[in-house]
C-alpha positions as CSV (number, residue, x, y, z in Angstrom):
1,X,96.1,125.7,131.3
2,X,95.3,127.7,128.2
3,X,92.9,130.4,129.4
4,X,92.4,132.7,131.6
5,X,89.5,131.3,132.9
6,X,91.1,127.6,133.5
7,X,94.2,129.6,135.4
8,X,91.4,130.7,137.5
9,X,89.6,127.5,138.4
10,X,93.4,125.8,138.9
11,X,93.7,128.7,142.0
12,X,90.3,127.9,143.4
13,X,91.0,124.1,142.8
14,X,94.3,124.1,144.8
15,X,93.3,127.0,147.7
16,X,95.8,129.2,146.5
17,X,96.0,132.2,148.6
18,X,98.5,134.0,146.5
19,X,99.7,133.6,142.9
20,X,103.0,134.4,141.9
21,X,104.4,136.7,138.7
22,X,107.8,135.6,137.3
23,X,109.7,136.7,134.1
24,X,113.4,136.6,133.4
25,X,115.6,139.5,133.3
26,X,118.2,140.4,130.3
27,X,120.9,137.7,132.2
28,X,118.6,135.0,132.4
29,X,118.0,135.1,136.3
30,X,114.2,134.6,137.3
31,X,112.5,137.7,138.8
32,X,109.0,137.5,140.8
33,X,106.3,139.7,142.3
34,X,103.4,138.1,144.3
35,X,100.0,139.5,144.7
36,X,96.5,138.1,147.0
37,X,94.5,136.1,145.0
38,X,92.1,138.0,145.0
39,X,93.9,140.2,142.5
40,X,93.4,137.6,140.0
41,X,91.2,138.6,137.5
42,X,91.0,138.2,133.7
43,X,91.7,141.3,133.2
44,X,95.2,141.0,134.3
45,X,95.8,138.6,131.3
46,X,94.7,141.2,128.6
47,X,95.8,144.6,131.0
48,X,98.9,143.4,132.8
49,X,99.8,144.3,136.1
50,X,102.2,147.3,136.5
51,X,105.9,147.1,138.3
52,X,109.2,149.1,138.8
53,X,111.5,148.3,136.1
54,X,114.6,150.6,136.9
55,X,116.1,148.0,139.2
56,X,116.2,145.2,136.6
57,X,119.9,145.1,135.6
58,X,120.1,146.1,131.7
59,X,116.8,147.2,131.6
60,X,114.9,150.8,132.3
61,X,116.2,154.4,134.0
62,X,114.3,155.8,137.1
63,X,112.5,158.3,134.8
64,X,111.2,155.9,133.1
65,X,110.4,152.9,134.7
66,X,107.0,151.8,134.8
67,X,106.4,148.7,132.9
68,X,103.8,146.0,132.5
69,X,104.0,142.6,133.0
70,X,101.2,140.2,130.9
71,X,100.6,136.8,132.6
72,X,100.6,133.5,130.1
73,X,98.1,131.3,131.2
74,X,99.8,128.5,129.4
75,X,102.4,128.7,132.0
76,X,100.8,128.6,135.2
77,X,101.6,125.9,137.9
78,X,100.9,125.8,141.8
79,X,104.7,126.9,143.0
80,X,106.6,124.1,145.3
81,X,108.6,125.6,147.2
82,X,106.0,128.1,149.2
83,X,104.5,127.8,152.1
84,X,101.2,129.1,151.2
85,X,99.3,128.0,148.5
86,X,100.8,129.7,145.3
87,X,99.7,130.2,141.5
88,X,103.0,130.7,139.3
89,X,102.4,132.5,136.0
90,X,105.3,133.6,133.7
91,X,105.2,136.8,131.6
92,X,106.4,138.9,128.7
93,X,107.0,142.6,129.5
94,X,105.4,145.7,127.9
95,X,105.9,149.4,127.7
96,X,102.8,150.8,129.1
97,X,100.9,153.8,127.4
98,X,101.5,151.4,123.7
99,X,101.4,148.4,125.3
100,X,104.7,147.4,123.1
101,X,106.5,144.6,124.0
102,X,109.5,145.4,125.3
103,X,112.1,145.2,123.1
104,X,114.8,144.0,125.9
105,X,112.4,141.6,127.8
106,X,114.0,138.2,126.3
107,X,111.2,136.0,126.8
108,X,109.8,138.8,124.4
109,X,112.4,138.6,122.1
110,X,112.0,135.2,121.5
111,X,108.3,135.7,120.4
112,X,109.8,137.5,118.2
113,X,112.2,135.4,117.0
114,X,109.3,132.2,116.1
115,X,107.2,135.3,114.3
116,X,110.1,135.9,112.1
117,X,111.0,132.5,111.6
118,X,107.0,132.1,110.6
119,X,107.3,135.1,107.9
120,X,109.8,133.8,106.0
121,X,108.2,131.0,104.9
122,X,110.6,128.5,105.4
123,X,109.3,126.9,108.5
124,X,107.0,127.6,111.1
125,X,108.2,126.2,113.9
126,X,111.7,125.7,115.6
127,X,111.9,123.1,117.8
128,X,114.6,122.8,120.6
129,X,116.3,120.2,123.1
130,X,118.4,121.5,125.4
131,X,120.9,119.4,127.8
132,X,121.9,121.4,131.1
133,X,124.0,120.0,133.2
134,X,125.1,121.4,136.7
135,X,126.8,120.4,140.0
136,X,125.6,119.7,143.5
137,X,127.4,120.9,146.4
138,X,127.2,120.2,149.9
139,X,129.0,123.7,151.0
140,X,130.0,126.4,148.7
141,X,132.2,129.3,149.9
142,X,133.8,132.8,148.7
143,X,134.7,136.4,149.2
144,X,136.8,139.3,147.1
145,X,138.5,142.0,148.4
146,X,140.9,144.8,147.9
147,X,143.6,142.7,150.0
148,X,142.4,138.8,149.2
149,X,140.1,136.7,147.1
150,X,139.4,132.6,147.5
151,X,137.1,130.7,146.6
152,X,136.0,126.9,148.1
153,X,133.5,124.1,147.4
154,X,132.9,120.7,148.4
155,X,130.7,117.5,148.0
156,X,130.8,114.2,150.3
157,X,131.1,111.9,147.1
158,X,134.3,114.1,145.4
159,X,137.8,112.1,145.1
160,X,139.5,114.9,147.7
161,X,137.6,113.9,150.4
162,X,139.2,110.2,150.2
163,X,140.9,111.6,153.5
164,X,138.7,113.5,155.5
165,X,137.5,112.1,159.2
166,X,133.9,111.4,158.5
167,X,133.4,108.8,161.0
168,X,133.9,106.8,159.1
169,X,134.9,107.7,155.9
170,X,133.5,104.4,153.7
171,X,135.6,105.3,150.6
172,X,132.4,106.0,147.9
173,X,133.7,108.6,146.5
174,X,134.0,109.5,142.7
175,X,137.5,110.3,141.0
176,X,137.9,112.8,138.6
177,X,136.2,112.1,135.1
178,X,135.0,108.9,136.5
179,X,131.1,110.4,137.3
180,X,129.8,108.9,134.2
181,X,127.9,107.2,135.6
182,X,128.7,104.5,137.7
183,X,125.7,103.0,140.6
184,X,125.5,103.7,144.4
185,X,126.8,104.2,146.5
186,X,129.7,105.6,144.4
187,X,126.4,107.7,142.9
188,X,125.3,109.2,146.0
189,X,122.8,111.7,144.8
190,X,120.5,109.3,142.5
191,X,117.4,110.2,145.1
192,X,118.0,113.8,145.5
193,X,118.1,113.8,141.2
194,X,114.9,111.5,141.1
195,X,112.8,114.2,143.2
196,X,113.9,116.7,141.0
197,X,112.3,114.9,138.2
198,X,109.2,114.1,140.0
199,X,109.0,117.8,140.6
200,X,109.6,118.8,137.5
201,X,106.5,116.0,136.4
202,X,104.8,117.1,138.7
203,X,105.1,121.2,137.1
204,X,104.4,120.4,133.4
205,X,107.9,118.7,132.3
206,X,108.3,115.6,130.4
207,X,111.3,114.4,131.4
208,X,113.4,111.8,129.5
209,X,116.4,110.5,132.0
210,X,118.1,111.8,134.5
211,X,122.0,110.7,135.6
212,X,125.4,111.1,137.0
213,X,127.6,113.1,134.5
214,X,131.1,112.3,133.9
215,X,132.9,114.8,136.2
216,X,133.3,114.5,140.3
217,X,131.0,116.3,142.9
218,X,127.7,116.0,142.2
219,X,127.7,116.0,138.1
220,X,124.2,115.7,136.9
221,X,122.3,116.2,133.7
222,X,118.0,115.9,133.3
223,X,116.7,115.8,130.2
224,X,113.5,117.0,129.3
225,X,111.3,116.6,126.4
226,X,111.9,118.9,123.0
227,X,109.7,121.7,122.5
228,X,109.0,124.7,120.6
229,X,111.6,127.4,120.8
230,X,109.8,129.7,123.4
231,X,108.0,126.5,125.5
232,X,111.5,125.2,125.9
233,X,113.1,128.0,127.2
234,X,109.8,128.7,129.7
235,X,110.9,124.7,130.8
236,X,114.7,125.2,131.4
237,X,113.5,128.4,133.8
238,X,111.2,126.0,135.3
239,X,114.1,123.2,135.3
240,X,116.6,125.5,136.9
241,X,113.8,127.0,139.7
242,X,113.7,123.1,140.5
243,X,116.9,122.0,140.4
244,X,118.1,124.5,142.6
245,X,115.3,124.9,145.5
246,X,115.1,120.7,145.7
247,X,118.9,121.0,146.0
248,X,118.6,123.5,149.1
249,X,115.1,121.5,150.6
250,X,117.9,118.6,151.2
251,X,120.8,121.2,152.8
252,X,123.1,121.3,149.7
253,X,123.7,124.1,147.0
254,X,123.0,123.5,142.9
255,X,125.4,125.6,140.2
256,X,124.9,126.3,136.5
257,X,128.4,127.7,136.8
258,X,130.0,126.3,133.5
259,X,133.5,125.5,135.1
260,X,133.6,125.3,138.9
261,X,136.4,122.7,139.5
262,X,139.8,123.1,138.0
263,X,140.8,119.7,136.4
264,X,137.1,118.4,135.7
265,X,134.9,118.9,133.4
266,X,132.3,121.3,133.2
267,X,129.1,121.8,132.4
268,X,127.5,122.1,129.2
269,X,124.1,123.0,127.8
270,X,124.0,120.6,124.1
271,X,121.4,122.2,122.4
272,X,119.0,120.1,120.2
273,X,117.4,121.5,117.6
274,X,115.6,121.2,114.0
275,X,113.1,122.9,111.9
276,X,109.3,122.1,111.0
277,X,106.0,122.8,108.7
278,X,102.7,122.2,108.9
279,X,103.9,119.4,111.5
280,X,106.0,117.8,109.2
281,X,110.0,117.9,109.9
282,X,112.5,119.6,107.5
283,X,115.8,118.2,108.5
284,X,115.7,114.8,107.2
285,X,117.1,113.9,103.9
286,X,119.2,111.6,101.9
287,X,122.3,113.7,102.3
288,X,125.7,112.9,104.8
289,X,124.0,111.5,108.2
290,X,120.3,111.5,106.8
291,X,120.2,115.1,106.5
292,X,118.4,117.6,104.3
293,X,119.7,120.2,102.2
294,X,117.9,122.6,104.8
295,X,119.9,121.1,107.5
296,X,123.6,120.9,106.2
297,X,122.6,124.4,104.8
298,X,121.7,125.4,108.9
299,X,124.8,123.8,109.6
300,X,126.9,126.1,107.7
301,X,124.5,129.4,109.7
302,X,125.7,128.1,112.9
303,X,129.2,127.7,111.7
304,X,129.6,130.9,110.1
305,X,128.1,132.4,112.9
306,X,129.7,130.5,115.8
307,X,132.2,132.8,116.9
308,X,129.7,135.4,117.5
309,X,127.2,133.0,119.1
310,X,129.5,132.8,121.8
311,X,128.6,135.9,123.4
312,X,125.2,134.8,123.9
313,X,125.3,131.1,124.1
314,X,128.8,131.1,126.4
315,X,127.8,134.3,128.7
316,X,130.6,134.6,131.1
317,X,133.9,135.1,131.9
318,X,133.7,131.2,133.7
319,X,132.5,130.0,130.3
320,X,135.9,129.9,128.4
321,X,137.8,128.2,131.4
322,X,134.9,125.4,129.8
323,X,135.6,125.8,126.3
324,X,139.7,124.2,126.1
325,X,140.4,120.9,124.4
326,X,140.9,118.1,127.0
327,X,137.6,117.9,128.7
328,X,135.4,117.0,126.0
329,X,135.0,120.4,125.6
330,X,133.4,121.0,121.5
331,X,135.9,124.0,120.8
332,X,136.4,122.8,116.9
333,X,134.1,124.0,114.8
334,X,132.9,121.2,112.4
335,X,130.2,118.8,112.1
336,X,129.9,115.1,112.3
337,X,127.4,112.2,112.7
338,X,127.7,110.9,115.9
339,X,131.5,112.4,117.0
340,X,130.8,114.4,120.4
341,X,134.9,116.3,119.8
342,X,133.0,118.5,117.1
343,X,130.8,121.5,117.7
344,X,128.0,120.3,115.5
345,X,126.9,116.4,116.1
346,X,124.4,115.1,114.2
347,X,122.7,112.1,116.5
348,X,122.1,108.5,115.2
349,X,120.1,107.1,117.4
350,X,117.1,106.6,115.1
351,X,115.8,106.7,111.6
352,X,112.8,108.2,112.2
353,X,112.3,111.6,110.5
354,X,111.2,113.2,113.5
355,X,114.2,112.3,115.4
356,X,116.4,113.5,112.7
357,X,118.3,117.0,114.3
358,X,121.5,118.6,115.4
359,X,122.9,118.8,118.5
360,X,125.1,122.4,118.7
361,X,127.8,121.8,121.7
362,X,129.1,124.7,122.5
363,X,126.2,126.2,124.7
364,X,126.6,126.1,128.4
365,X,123.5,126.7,130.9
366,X,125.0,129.8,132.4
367,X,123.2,131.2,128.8
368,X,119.7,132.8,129.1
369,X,117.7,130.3,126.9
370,X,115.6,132.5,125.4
371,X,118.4,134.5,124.2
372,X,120.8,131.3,123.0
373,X,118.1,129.6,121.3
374,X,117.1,132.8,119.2
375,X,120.4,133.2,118.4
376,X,120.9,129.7,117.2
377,X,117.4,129.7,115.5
378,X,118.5,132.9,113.4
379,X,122.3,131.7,112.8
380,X,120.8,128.7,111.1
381,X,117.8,130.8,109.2
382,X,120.6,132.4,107.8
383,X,122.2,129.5,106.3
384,X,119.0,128.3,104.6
385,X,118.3,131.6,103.6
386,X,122.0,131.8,102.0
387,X,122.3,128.6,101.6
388,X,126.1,128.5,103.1
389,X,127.7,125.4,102.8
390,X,129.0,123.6,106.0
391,X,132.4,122.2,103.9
392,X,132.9,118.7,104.0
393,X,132.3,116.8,108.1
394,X,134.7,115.9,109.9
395,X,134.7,111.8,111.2
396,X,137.8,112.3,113.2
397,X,138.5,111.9,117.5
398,X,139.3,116.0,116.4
399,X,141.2,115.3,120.0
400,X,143.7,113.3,118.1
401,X,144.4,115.0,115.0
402,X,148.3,115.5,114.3
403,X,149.0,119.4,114.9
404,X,149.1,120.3,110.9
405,X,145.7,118.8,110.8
406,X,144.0,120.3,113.6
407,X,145.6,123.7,112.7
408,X,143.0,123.4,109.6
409,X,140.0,123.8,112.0
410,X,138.7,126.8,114.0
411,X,138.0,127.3,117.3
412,X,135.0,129.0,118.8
413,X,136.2,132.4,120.7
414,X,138.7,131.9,123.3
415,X,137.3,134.6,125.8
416,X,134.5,136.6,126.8
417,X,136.0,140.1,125.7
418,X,137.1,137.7,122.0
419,X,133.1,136.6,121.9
420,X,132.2,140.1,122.4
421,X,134.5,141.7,119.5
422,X,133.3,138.9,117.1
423,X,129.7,139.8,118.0
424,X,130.1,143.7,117.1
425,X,131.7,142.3,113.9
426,X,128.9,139.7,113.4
427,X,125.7,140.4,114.5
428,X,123.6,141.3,111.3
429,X,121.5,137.8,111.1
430,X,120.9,138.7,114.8
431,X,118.8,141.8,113.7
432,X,117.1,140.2,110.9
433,X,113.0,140.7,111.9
434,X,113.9,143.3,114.4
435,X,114.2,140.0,116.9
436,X,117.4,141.5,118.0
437,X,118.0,145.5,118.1
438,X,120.7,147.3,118.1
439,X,120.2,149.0,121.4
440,X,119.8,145.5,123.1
441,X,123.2,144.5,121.6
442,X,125.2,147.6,122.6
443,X,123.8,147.1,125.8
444,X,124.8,143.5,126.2
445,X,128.0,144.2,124.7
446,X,128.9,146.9,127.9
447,X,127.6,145.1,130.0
448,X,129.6,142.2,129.2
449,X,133.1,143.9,128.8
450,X,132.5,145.0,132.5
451,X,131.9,141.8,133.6
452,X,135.0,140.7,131.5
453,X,137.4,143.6,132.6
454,X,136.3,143.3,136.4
455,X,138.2,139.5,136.1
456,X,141.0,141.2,134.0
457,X,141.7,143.6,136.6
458,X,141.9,141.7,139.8
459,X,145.3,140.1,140.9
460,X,144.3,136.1,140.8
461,X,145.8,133.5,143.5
462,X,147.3,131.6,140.9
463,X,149.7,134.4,140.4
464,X,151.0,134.4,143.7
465,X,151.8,131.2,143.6
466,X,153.7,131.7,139.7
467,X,155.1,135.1,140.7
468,X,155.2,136.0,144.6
469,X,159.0,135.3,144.4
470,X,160.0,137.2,141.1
């Protein structure tokens, strides 16, 4: 779909009786209004269709809070997952009265961020691959209180349920670590992930592979094609919308949560990503790993910046219980060709020029995409602009460096409320072309530390079992 009038004829093709209006909120969570088709003019595409704005978290007050939303027609799809025949469209948001975009609608902001990237001159496009990973649960379960907290999930292939009664229990289960990525029926979920890539297909995804991932319980990573900065996040909303309502069609529960199982690993979101002009790539070269001087130069942007990034591209309290060494976590921050301990890996799998990118580790898919991926684009802008050097790679297991070694490299933050105070220290490149304000940031930065001191404050089980007796 690319007009208007072809979103149109796609309604009347399918029967759809009701199209759908989605955008994404500040935190990256998919929000929707639905209208009768026969609301479905073109002059919704160029007018917008008006909405209450004062319950979306982070955004408007009550006495404010009319807002527009403007359909893309490059995003429309007949929705899945409802009953009636639906038209999805995804939007950016706009003040009404100016018609501004608004300046904390992140889809929005990522506009932004490719019109920026387009006036400096140094490339026009950004392209980006992102790898989310999640779990799939058969039962999830929890509930905080004044007077107790817990928290439980569980999946029929995990290594813990070697013992239940399930008459009769066959033994396929998965141990810990060992998800990577072994065939049925120790893989008992290689249908349930194949629907979700047909659906996906079937949606406008190209989809790469789909597999087990290394830790217990229902690991899985789909990978879909690369695309341009703002097309890629649209696809990991679509990916998610997927992943989880194909999950709950077959009775079971997806999560995004970085770090749901203590002693496993947890999910990442490896983010691909390289620059281009006139549709020619930038990052290939004849220096370390086939790179360009652009590159290594973007390399030493994320680097420099990496600290900060984590405030947007590692969201949540959950996210640093990710980010410790053991679990093939990237907490060091250096580069390397091919070694997957550091933050920055530069892939080797081909020589082609087109294929020639880097793969920034740190991200995990609790991140709104469009947010993460601005971020990234304008940490690394600011290398080339600067042209920072990266310092000299690092083709070491980083895992297995003696201590006086690994002293030598940094770490990204350690915590949300470290991310946020790096990020009111380091946030300039993030307001570079206005992509970013400073109003958005403060607001992200309360939010956060709310989010960060609500953990802080509550007593944790752990510590009744460390200090009940003291």
């Amino acid at each position: 779909m690319s007009t208007p009038k072809s979103v149109i004829d796609l309604a009347k093709k399918s029967g759809a009786r009701m199209f759908d209006l989605k955008f994404v909120d500040t935190f990256g969570t998919w929000q929707h209004f639905s209208c009768p088709i026969r609301e479905l003019t073109e002059e919704i595409f160029e007018e917008g269709l008006g909405f209450d704005g004062s319950s979306i978290r982070g955004w408007k007050s009550i006495e404010a809070s009319d807002m527009l939303a403007f359909p893309d027609a490059a995003t429309a799809f007949i929705d899945p997952f409802m009953a009636e025949p639906t038209l999805s469209l995804t939007c950016t948001i706009h003040e009404t009265g100016t018609k501004e975009p608004y300046s904390r609608d992140p889809r929005g902001l990522a506009q932004k961020a490719e019109q920026y990237l387009a006036s400096t001159g140094v490339a026009d496009t950004a392209v980006f691959g992102p790898e989310a990973e999640f779990f799939v649960f058969d039962n999830v379960q929890f509930d905080c209180k004044s007077n107790g907290t817990f928290y439980s999930v569980d999946s029929d292939e995990a290594v813990w349920n070697t013992g239940r009664d399930e008459m009769p229990n066959l033994g396929n289960k998965i141990r810990h670590k060992e998800g990577y990525f072994p065939v049925a029926p120790l893989d008992q979920q290689q249908d349930l992930r194949t629907e979700m890539v047909l659906v996906m297909e079937q949606l406008g995804l190209l989809i790469e592979r789909q597999h087990h991932e290394v830790a217990t319980a229902g690991q899985a990573e789909i990978d879909y094609r690369f695309d341009t900065l703002v097309k890629s996040a649209d696809a990991m909303m679509v990916y998610k919308y997927v992943v989880k309502n194909v999950a709950r069609r077959h009775g079971k529960t997806a999560c995004f949560m970085p770090k749901p199982l203590f002693g496993d690993n947890g999910s990442g979101m490896h983010t691909h990503m390289s620059l281009w002009k006139k549709g020619k790539p930038l990052f290939a070269g004849t220096e370390y790993a086939g790179l360009s001087p652009m590159a290594l130069y973007y390399i030493g942007g994320l680097l420099k910046h990496a600290r900060a990034l984590c405030a947007l591209c590692n969201p949540t309290t959950n996210s640093y219980k990710r980010l410790v060494p053991g679990y093939e976590a990237p907490v060091n921050l250096a580069y390397s060709s091919r070694n997957r301990s550091a933050a920055i890996r530069i892939p080797t799998y081909s020589e082609n020029p087109k294929a020639k990118r880097l793969e920034y580790r740190p991200p995990d898919p609790a991140a709104n995409p469009y947010l993460a991926f601005a971020a990234l684009m304008l940490a690394g802008l600011d290398g080339v602009l600067n042209k920072l050097d990266p310092g000299e790679p690092l083709d070491k297991n980083i895992y297995e460096l003696p201590p006086e070694e690994l002293k030598k490299v940094p770490n990204v933050a350690g915590s949300l409320g470290e991310a946020l105070d790096c990020l009111e220290a380091d946030h300039e490149f993030l307001l570079k072309g206005d992509v970013f304000t400073r109003d958005f940031l403060e607001m992200w930065v309360s939010t956060k530390r709310k989010e960060h001191d609500a953990l802080r404050l509550r007593p944790h089980p752990y510590e009744f079992f460390l200090y009940y007796d003291v």
